[in-house]
C-alpha angles and dihedrals in degrees: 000000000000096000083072117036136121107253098257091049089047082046096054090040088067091045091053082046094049092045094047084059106053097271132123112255082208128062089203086052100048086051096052088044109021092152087052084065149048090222128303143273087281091058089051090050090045091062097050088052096056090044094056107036110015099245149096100220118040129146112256123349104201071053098059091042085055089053102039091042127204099294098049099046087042084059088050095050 
């Protein structure tokens, strides 16, 4: 479940989301291929961020996710 992973698990698990919807799970392979993709892992992530705090620049966001917990981000989304 992504409410309690490690940070690089949390990490891979929006890589696995961003692949499943058409985005590279790698920035360095969204810029060698960027007609192959609808973005890459960092746009996924963006959106999440905006969603849950309202903002386009925030420290961590695994962080974030610690602090809000899974009720509170599951009322944001």
């Amino acid at each position: 479940m992504l409410f309690r992973s490690d940070k690089q698990t949390w990490f891979d698990k929006m890589k696995d989301l961003a692949e499943e919807l058409g985005y590279s799970r790698e920035v360095k392979e969204y810029k060698a291929n960027p007609d192959a993709y609808k973005g890459h892992v960092g746009d996924i992530s963006t959106v999440l961020r905006v969603t849950l705090t309202g903002r386009c620049q925030t420290p961590d966001l695994y962080e974030i996710m610690q602090v809000l917990g899974k009720e509170e981000i599951l009322k944001r989304i």
